[in-house]
N, C-alpha and C positions, 0 to 999 in steps of 0.2 A: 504494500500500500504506500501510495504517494506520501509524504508527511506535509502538513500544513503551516504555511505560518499562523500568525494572530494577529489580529489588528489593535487597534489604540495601541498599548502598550506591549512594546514586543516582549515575547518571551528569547528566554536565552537562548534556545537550540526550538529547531520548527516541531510541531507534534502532531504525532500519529494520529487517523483518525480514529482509532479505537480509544488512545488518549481523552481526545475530544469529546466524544459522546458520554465517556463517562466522567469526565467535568463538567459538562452543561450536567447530566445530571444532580450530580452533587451540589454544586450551584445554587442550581433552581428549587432543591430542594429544601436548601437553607432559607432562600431567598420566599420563597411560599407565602408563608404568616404575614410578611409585611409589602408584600408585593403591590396589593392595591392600593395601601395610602402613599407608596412609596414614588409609583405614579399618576399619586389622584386619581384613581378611575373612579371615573359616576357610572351608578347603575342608574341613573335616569335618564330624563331627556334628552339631557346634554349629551350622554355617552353617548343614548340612541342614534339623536342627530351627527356626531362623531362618523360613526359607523354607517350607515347609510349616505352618511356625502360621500364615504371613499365607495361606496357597490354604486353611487351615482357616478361618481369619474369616470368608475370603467365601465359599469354597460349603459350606465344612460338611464331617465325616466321615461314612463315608471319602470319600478324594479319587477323583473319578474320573480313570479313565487317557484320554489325549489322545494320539493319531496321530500328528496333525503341528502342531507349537507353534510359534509368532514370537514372538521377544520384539523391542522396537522400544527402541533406546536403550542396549542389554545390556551395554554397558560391558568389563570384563573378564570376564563371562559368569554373573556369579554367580549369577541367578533362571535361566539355560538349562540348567549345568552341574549345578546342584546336584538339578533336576528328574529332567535325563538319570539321573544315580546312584540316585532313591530308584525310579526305573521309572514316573513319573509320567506321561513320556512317551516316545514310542517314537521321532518321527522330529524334531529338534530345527532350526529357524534361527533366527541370532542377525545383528540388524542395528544398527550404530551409525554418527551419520553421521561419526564420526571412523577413520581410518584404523592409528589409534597403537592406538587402542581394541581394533579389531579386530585388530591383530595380538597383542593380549596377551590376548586370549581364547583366538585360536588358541593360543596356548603352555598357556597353562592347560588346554582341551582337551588336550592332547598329554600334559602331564604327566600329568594324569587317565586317561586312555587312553579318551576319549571322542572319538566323532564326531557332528560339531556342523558345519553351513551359516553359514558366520560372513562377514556380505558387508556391504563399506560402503554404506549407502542412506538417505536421507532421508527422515523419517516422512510427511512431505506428497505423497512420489513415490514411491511403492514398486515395485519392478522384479520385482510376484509378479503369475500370473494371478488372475483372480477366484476366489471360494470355495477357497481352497486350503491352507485351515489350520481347525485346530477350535479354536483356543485360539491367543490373541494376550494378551499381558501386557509387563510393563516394570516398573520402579522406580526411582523417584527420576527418571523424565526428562522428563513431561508439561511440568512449569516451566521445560524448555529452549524446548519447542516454540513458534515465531511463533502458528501460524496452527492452533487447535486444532480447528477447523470441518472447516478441511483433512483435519486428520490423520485426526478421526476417520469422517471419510469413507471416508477408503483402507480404514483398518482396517475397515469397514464392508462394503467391497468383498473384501476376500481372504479374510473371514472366511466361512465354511460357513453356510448356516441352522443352527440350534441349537447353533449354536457360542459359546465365552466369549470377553469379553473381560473383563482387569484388569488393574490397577495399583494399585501401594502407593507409601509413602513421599514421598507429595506433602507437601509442607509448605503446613498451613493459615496462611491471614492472620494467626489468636491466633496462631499456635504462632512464626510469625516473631517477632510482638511479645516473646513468652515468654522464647525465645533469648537477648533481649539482654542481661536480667538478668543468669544464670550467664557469660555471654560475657565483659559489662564487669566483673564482681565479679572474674574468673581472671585479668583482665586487670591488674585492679591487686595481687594480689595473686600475681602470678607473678614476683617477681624475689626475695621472700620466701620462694616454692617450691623455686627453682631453687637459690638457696644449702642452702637445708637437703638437699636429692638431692642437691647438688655437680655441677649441670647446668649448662653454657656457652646462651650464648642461642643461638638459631635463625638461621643467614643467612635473611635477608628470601628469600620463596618457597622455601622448601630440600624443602619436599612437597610441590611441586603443578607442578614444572617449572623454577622458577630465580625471579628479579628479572621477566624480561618478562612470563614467562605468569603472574606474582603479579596483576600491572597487570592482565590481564584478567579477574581473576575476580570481579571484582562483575559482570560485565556479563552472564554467563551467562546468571544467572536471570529468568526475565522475568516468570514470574507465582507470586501464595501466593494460594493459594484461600481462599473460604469455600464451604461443603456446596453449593448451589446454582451458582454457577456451574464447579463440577466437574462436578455431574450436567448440565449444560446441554447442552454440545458431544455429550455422549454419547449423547442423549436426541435431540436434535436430527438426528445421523446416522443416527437408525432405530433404535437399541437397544430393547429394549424390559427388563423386570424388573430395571432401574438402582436401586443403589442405593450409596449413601455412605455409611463409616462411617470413625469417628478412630480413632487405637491412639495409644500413647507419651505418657504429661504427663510423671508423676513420675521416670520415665528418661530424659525429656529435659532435665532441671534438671541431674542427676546429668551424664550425658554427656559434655552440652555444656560443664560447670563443667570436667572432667577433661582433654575434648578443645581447649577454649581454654588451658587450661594447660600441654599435651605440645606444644601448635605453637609455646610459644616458645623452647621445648628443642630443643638437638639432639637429635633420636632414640635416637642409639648410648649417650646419656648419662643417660636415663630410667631408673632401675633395675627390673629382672627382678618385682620385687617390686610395685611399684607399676602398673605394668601388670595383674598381675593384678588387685589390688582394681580398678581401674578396668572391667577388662573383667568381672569377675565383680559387680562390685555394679549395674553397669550391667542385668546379666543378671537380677538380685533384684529392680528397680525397675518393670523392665519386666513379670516374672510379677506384681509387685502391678498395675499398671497392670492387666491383665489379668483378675485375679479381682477386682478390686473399683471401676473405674473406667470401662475400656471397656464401652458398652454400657449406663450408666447415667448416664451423663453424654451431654450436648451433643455432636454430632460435631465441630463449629467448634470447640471447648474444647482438641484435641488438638493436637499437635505435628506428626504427619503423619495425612495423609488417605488415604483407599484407595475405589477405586471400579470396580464389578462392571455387566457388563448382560450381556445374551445377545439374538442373533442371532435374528428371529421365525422360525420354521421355515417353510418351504413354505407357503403358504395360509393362514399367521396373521397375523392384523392385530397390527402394535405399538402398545402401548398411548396413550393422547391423551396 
């Protein structure tokens, strides 16, 4: 097997993909319990509309309703969950290959009063029969994956003729480079923050698992695209009417400046106040992104990437 490198912060020697899979797991596992406040996710509106602007980017209104949906990576379930609610789809499984993951989906399910397929599985191995979903999606998790050939083989495999697949929230190559700007800027100017909030610093890993699982999180990520070799693997597996496009610049500047500054706070010490302007202007940057950037700009130019194909139907050739 090839050996990987890591992105953000290199590792010392490149690693294995068997390496790999079982750092994200470990990881993600540590990472579980405090996952959602760690990315503010709302189980309401907000997230709903979240989640439906990006299945609007890629196929357009309205959305059509899907049977039975996978999502590969789902984390604490927020692309399955939020789907489930608006009726977008009818018959929902959620797979991540972490165990912590999936047990915090299920509660979220629970809380929600939704029923949801939530099974630990590996995107390279999937434990589904052939053609047995019409819609397969994910977010934020292609960059975990070793072997993207693999994966989207399977996916290739469970998926129906004429069926979708997608994914958002890939972080492009620019959008890595972009990051580091607001990252290092909050960086030195967060202890000037913190005095004026009257915020104590952050124990080292205090949202993502502790001290040990801090250590493994450079090692997660393995790949930042550019447009092209996102559509490759997909293209490659059979897909056919692939296509890439960016979302997020100017709310990723805003964000990421906000969100390297709350990680070196304690949370409980961030005031009520300041969260909101963060999650709300966050929310302003992104509608500008949106009316005047995505779509007119460079796909590589954005901060995350998102990528659609569909399944040839019966008797259709996919395209060369």
């Amino acid at each position: 097997m090839t050996p990987f490198p890591t992105t953000g912060t290199a590792a010392a020697e490149p690693e294995t993909a068997e390496r790999i899979r079982d750092v994200n797991t470990r990881y993600h596992d540590g990472a579980a319990a405090h996952y959602d406040a760690k990315w503010g996710i709302d189980w309401g509106d907000v997230g709903r509309d979240q989640v439906l602007g990006k299945l609007e980017k890629l196929l357009g209104r309205p959305l059509p309703r899907f049977e039975r949906s996978l999502e590969i990576g789902a984390g604490t379930g927020y692309i399955t969950l939020h789907l489930l609610r608006a009726g977008i789809v009818a018959d929902a499984t959620a797979t991540d290959i972490s165990p912590g993951m999936v047990d915090a989906l299920r509660g979220n399910a629970e809380r929600l009063g939704l029923t949801v397929d939530a099974r630990v599985a590996d995107a390279e191995r999937l434990p589904f029969d052939d053609e047995s979903f019409d819609l397969v999606c994910g977010h934020a998790v292609l960059h975990h994956i070793p072997d993207l050939d693999r994966a989207f083989a399977e996916l290739h495999r469970v998926l129906r003729p004429g069926g979708v697949v997608l994914f958002a929230g890939e972080p492009s190559r620019n959008g890595d480079r972009i990051a580091v700007v607001p990252k290092r800027s909050a960086t030195l100017l967060a202890p000037v923050w913190r005095r004026a909030i009257g915020a104590r610093p952050a124990e080292r890993g205090h949202d993502d698992g502790g001290e040990e699982n801090h250590e493994l999180e450079h090692l997660v990520d393995v790949h930042a695209f550019v447009p092209d070799e996102l559509r490759r693997p997909v293209e490659a597996a059979g897909f056919a009417d692939v296509r890439v496009q960016g979302e997020e610049l100017a709310a990723n500047w805003f964000g990421w400046f906000n969100r390297a500054l709350e990680t070196t706070a304690r949370r409980e010490d961030v005031p009520l106040r300041w969260q909101k302007y963060a999650f709300h202007g966050y929310l302003l940057f992104q509608r500008l992104d949106r009316r005047l950037l995505e779509g007119r700009l460079p796909a590589g130019i954005f901060y995350n990437l998102m990528v659609v194909g569909r399944k040839a139907a019966d008797g259709e050739r996919p395209a060369a």
